[in-house]
C-alpha positions in Angstrom: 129.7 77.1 190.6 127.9 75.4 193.5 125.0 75.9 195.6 121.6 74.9 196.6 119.6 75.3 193.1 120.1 77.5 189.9 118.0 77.9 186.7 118.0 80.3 183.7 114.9 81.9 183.3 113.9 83.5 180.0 111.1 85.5 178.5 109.9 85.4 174.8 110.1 89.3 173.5 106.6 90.7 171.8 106.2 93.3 170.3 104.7 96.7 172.1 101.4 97.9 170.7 100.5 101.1 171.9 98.5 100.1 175.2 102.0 98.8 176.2 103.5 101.5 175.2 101.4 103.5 177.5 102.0 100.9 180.1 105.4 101.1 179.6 105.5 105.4 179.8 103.6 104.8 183.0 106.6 102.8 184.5 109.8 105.1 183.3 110.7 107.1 186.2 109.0 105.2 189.5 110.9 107.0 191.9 110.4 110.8 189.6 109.9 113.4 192.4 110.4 110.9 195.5 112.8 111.3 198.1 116.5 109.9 197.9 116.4 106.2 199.4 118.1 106.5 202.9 121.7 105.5 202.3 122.1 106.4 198.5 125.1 108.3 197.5 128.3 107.3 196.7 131.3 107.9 198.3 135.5 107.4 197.3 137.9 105.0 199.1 141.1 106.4 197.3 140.8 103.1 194.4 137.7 103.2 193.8 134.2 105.2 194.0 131.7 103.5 195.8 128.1 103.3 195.2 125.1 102.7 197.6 122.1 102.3 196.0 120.0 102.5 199.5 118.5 99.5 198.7 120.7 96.2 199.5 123.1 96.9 196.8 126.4 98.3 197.0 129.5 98.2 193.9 132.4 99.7 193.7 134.2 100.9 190.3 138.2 101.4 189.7 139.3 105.1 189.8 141.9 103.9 187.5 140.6 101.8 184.6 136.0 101.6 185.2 136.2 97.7 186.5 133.3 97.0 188.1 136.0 96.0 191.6 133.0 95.1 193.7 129.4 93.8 193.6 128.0 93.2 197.4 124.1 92.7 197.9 122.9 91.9 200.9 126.1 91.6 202.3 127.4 89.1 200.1 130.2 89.7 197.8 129.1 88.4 194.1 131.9 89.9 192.0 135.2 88.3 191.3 137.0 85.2 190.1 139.6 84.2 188.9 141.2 87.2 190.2 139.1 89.1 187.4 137.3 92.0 187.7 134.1 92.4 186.0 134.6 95.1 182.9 134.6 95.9 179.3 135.9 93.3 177.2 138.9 92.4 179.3 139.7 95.0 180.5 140.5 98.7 179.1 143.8 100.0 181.0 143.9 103.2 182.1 141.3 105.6 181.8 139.4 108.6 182.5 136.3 107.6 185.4 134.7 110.4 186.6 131.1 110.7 188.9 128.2 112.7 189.0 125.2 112.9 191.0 122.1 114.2 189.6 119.0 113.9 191.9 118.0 110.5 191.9 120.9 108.7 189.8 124.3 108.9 190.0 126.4 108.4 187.1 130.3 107.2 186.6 132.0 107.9 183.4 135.0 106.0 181.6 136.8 107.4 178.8 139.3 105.1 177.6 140.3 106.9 173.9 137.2 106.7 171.3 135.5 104.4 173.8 132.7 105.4 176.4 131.3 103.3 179.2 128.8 104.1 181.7 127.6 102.9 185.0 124.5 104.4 186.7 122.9 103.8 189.7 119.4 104.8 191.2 117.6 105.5 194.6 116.5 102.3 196.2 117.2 99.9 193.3 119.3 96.3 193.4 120.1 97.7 189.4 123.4 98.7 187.7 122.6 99.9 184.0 125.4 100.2 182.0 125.5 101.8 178.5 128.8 101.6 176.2 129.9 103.5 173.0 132.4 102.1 170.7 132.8 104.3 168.1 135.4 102.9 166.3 137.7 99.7 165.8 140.7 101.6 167.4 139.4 99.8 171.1 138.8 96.0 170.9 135.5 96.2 172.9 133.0 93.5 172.1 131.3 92.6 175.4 130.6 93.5 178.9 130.9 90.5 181.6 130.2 90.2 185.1 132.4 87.8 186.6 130.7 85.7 189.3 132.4 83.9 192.1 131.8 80.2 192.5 130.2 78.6 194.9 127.0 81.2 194.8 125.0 79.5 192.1 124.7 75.6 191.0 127.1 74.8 187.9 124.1 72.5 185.4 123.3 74.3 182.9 125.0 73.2 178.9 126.9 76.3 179.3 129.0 74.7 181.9 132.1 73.0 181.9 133.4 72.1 185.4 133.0 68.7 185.3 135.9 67.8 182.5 138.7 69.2 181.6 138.9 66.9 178.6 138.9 69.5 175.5 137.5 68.1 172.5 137.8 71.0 169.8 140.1 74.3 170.1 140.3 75.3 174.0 136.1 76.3 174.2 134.5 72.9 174.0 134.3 70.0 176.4 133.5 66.6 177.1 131.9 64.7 180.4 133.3 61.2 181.0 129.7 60.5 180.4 129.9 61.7 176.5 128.1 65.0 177.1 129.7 68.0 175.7 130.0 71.4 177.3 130.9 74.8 176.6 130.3 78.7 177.1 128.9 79.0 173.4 125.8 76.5 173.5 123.3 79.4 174.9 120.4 77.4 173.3 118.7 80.8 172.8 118.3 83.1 169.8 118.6 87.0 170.8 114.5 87.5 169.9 114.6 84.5 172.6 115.3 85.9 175.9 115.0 89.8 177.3 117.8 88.3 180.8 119.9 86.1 180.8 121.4 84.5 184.5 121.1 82.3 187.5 119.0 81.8 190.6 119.6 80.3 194.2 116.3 80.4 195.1 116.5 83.1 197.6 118.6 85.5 195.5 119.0 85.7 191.6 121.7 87.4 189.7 120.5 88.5 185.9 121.6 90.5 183.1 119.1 92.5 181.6 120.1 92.7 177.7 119.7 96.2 175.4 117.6 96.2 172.3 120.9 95.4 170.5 120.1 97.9 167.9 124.2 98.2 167.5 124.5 94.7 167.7 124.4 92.9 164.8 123.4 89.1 163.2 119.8 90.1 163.6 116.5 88.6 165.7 117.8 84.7 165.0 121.7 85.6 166.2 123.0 83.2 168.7 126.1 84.7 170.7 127.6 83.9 174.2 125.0 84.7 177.2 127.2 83.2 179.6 129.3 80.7 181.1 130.4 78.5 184.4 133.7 77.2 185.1 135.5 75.7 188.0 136.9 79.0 189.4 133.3 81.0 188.9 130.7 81.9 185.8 130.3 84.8 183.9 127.3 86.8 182.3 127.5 88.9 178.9 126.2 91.2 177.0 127.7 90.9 173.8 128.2 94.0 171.6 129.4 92.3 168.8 130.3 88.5 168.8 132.2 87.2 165.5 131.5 83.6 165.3 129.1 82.9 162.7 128.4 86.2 162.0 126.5 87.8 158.8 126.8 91.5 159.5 129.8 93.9 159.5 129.9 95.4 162.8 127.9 98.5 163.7 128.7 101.2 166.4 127.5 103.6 168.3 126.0 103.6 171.6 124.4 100.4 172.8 122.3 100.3 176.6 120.9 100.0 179.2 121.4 96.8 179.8 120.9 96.0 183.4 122.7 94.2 186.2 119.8 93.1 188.4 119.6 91.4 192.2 116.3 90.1 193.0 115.1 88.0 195.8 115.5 84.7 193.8 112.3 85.7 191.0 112.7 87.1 187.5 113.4 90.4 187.1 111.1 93.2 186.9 109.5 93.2 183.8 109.9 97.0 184.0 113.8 96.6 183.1 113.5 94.3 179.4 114.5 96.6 176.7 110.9 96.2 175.2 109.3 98.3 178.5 112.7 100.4 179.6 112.0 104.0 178.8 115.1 106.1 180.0 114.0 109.9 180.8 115.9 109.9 184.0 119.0 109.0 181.6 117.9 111.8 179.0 120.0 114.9 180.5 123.0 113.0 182.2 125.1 113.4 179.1 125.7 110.0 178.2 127.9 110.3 174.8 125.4 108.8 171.8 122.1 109.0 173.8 119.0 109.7 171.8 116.0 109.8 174.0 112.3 108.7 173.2 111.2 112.1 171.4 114.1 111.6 168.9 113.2 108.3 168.2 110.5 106.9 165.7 108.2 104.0 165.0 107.0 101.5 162.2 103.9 99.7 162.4 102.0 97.7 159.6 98.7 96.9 159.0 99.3 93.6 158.3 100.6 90.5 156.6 99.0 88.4 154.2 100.0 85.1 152.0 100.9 83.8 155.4 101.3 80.8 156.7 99.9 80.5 159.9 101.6 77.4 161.0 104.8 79.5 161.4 105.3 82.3 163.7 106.5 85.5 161.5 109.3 88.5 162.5 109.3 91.8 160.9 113.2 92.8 160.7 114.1 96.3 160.7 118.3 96.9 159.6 121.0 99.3 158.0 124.3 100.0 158.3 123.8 101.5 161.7 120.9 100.1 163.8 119.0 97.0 163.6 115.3 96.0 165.3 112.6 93.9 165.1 109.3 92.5 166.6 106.8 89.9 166.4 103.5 89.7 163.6 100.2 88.9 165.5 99.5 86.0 164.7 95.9 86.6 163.5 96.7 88.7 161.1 100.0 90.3 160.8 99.9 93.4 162.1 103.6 94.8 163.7 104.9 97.4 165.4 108.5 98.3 165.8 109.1 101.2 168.1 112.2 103.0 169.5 113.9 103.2 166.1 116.6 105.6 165.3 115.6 107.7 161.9 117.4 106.8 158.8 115.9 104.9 156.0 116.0 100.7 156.6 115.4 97.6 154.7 112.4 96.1 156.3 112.7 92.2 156.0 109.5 90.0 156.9 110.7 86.2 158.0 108.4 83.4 157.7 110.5 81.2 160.6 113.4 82.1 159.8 113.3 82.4 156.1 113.1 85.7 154.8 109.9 86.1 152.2 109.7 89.7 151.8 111.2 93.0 152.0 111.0 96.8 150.9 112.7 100.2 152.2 111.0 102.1 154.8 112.1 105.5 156.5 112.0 106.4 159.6 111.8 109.6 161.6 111.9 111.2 164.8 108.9 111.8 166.7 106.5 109.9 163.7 105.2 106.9 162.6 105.5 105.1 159.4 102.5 103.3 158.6 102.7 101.0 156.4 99.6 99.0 154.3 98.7 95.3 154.7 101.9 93.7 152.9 101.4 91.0 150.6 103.9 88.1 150.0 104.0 86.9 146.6 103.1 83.5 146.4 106.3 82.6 145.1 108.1 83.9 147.5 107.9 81.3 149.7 109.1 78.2 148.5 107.0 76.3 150.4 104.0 77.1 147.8 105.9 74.8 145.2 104.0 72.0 143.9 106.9 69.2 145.1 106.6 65.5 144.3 108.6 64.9 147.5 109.9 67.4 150.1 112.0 66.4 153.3 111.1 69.5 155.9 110.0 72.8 154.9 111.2 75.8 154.1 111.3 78.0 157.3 114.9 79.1 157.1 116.1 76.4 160.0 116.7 73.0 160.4 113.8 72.6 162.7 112.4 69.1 162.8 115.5 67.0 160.8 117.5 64.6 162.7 119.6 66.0 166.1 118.7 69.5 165.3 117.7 70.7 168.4 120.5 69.5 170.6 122.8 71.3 168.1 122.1 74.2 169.3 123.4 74.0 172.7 126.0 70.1 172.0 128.9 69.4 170.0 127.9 66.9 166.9 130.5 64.3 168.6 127.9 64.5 172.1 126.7 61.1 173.2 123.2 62.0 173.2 123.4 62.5 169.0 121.7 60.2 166.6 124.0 58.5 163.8 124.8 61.1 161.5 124.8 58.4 159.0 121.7 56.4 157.8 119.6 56.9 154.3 116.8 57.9 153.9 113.5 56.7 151.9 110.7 58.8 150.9 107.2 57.7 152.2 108.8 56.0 155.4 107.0 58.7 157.1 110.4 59.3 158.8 111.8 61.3 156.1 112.7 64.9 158.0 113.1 63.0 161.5 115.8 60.2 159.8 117.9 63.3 157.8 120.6 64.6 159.5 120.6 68.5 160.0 124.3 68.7 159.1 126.1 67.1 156.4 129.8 67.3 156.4 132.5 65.9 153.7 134.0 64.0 156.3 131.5 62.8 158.6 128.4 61.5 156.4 128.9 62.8 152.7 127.4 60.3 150.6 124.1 60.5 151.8 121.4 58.4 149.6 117.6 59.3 149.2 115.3 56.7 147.8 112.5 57.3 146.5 109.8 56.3 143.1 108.3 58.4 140.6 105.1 57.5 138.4 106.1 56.3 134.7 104.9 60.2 134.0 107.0 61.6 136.2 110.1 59.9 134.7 109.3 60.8 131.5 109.9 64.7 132.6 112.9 66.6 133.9 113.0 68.2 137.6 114.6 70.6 139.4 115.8 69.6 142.2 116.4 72.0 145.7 118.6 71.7 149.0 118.2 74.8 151.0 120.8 75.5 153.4 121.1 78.0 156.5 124.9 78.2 156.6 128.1 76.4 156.1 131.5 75.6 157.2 134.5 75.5 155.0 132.6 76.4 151.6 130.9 73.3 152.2 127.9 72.5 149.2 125.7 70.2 148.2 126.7 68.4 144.9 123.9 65.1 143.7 124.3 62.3 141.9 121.5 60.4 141.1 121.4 56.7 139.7 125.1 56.7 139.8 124.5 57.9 136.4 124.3 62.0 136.2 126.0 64.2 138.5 125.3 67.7 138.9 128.2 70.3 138.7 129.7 71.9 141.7 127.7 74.8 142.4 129.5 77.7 143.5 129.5 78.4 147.3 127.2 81.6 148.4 128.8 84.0 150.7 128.4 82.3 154.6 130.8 83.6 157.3 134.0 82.1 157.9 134.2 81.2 161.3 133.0 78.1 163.1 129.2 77.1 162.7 128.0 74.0 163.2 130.7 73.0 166.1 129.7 75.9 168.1 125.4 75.4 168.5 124.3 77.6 165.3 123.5 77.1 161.8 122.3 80.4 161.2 124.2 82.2 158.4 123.0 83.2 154.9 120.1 81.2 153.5 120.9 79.6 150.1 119.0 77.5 147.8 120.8 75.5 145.7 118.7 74.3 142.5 119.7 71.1 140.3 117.6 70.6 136.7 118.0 66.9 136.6 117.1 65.3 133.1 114.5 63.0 132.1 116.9 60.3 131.2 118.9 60.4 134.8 115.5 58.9 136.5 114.4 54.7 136.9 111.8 54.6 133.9 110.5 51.3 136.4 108.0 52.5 138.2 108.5 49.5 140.6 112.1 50.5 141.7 113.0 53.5 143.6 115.5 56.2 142.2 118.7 57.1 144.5 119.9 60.1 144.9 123.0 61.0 146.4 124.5 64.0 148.3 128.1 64.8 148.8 129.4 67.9 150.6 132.0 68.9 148.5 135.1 71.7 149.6 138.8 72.2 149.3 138.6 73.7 152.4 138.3 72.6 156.1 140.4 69.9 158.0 138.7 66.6 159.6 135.7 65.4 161.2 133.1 67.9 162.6 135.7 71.1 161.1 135.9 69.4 157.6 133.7 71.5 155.5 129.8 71.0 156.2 126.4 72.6 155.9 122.8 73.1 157.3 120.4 71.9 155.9 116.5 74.0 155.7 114.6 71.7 153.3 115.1 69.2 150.3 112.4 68.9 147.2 112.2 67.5 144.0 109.4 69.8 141.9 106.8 68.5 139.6 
């Protein structure tokens, strides 16, 4: 897509005390009791009914199947390419699409078998909010996209892939003649990352607005397709479930709003980010799943001590059927999770990434849970160790380790990679910086770690630890060290099965793997350093970047 400037803008999620929450009641229904916007109704063409909001949007949706057929604003067509219509997964066939009026919204309906997707429109808004219920695995619905015609919005973002059609893994990842790899799964963001996802001209901007995900699943550190730009057009998701990489079974159940918003080239309003969006104009349209505000409960906690207030902390609310979370002040710890449907969850608290702590809470409609400062145990966070070395820390990601950040949104072959080969030697000051983030069997197994211990230290056995955030292939850490002792193979934890490390994430299931290396493996010289080796080890996987591999969080040797 081409055009005169573009850039994704993205807002860092908080979590709502209770003045925001007022705030936030203060903003749900701005146009309650007003007058109808002149122009807004909705009218049928014979294929399709067609919606005017009053404002300077206008969409049309199939009679026949609920594609979204049209998106004009401001007399501009946006919808459409690639002769696609914007819809429900790919499309759902023939269906049931009804519409409603009811004062200040109208409301279309699709019933294709279990599933349930809504569209609703109201008086003098550029919106579209959509909600959609899968119930059930009988209809393969895992996403909503809005296809986008080219030539509207500037194609520059990692997401794109116009330039090349040189594929370089399966038929989703790219190369530049330049050595720079594209494709529609480097997002860059984590969900807790962004509240819209989209593009801006300047003098119009074209967002999604995403739900509170609380039938999604992955959790607050899930990456999953925002969107994508192509030769023929670009398209923006909101993903209901997303399989790659993924460490949750998938919930259902009714996920929305989640907004199609036109502005005049700015953000959108904050009014619309699932944190602030209060529905009550949606509480008596009938919408199948819908549980409004008053059936809906909250958590909040005192606060969290045994921190570490280098790292920013995330309170994780989850069961089998909803999920949530929100941000711990950082001053001192105090949370609060609102919105949540009742039901008894496992609350999780994440240092980083790294879960430290967690305990059962239950939640109900109308109340809140309150819940006493929480104290992590010490030991919990495996950080607190006394380590004679330690290459990173422990914050469940492979923040600060060599190439890590351009993994999330490169291939490992891009040109702009460091060597995934090269050793490493403890007091370089290098250490995390020279250590690749990835290890993989066929790519830089092998790795060597040098490093000297006192004549005190040699005398003693260690354990040794290689944390890992996910892997590819069963791929695990087994050591040598001296060429002289070799650990076992450890067994592989439970990770998921798809493509990781290839597709910009290396969140799965934290693992620690823990080695008790004996006295007489180590240099008794204190003038000569000790080596110790890593090799990825798998029966699984095929070459290169897909043999198996894993992520690495931190590496210590304990005193």
């Amino acid at each position: 897509m081409s055009g005169s400037g573009s850039s994704m803008v993205r807002r860092r999620t908080f979590v709502l005390g209770s003045a925001a929450g007022a705030a936030s009641a203060a903003l749900a229904d701005p146009l309650a009791g007003s007058a109808a916007a002149a122009g807004f109704g909705w009218s049928d063409d014979g294929s399709n009914y067609v919606v005017d909001t009053g404002a300077s949007l206008v969409f049309k949706v199939s009679k026949t199947n609920g594609d979204l057929t049209s998106l004009v604003y401001k007399g501009t067509e946006y919808q459409g390419y690639g002769g696609k219509n914007s819809h429900v997964e790919s499309g759902l066939g023939t269906s049931t699409v009804t519409i409603g009026q009811f004062g200040s919204t109208i409301l279309i309906s699709v019933t294709y078998g279990t599933l349930k997707h809504y569209y609703a429109a109201r008086s003098g808004e550029n919106n579209v909010y959509l909600w959609t219920n899968k119930a059930d695995t009988s209809v393969s619905a895992t996403r909503y996209i809005v296809r986008v015609k080219a030539g509207l919005f500037l194609n520059d973002e990692p997401d794109s892939y116009t330039y090349t059609t040189s594929t370089i893994e399966a038929s989703d990842v790219f190369a530049k003649p330049d050595g720079q790899t594209r494709s529609k799964h480097y997002s860059k963001l984590r969900v807790i990352d962004y509240d819209y996802i989209g593009w801006t001209s300047g003098s119009v901007g074209l967002w999604i607005v995403r739900s509170n995900h609380e039938k999604a699943s992955g959790g607050p550190f899930y990456r999953s397709l925002l969107r994508h730009q192509s030769a023929d057009g670009g398209g923006l998701y909101e993903i209901l479930y997303y399989g790659e990489n993924q460490t949750e079974d998938q919930r259902f159940g009714l996920q929305g709003p989640y907004v199609i918003a036109f502005t005049d080239g700015g953000a959108p309003s904050s009014s619309l980010y699932h944190a602030n969006l209060t529905t009550s104009w949606a509480d008596s349209l009938g919408i199948s799943g819908y549980v409004g505000a008053s059936g809906r409960g909250r958590v909040a906690g005192v606060g969290i001590s045994g921190r570490n207030t280098a790292y920013a902390y995330t309170v994780g609310l989850a069961n089998s059927a909803a999920q949530y979370w929100g941000s711990a002040r950082s001053s001192d710890g105090y949370f609060s999770i609102a919105g949540v449907l009742p039901g008894t969850y496992t609350l999780t608290v994440h240092k980083g990434e790294l879960a430290v702590y967690s305990t059962l809470v239950t939640v109900t409609a109308g109340g809140t849970t309150t819940l006493n400062t929480i104290t992590v145990p010490s030991s919990n966070d495996p950080s607190n160790a006394t380590a004679i070395w330690r290459i990173g820390d422990w914050n469940g990601s492979p923040s600060g380790f060599k190439n890590a950040d351009l993994m999330t949104y490169a291939h490992p072959s891009d040109a702009r990679a460091a060597s995934w080969t090269g050793n490493v030697v403890i007091g370089s000051g290098s250490e995390t910086s020279a250590f690749p983030c990835y290890l993989w069997k066929d790519v830089n197994s092998g790795l060597l770690v040098y490093f000297k211990l006192t004549a005190a230290q040699a005398a003693a056995a260690h354990t040794l630890r290689i944390g890992v955030t996910t892997a590819y292939a069963n791929g695990r850490p087994q050591i040598t060290v001296n060429d002289t002792w070799t650990s076992a193979i450890p067994s592989p934890p439970t990770q998921p099965s798809t493509r990781s490390l290839t597709v910009g994430s290396y969140r799965g299931n934290n693992h620690t793997f823990t080695y008790s290396v004996p006295a007489s493996a180590w240099v008794t010289d204190t003038g000569q350093y000790n080596v110790l080796k890593i090799n990825v080890v798998s029966g699984s996987g095929t070459a290169s970047y897909l043999s198996a591999g894993t992520a690495i969080d931190a590496i210590d040797l304990l005193a």
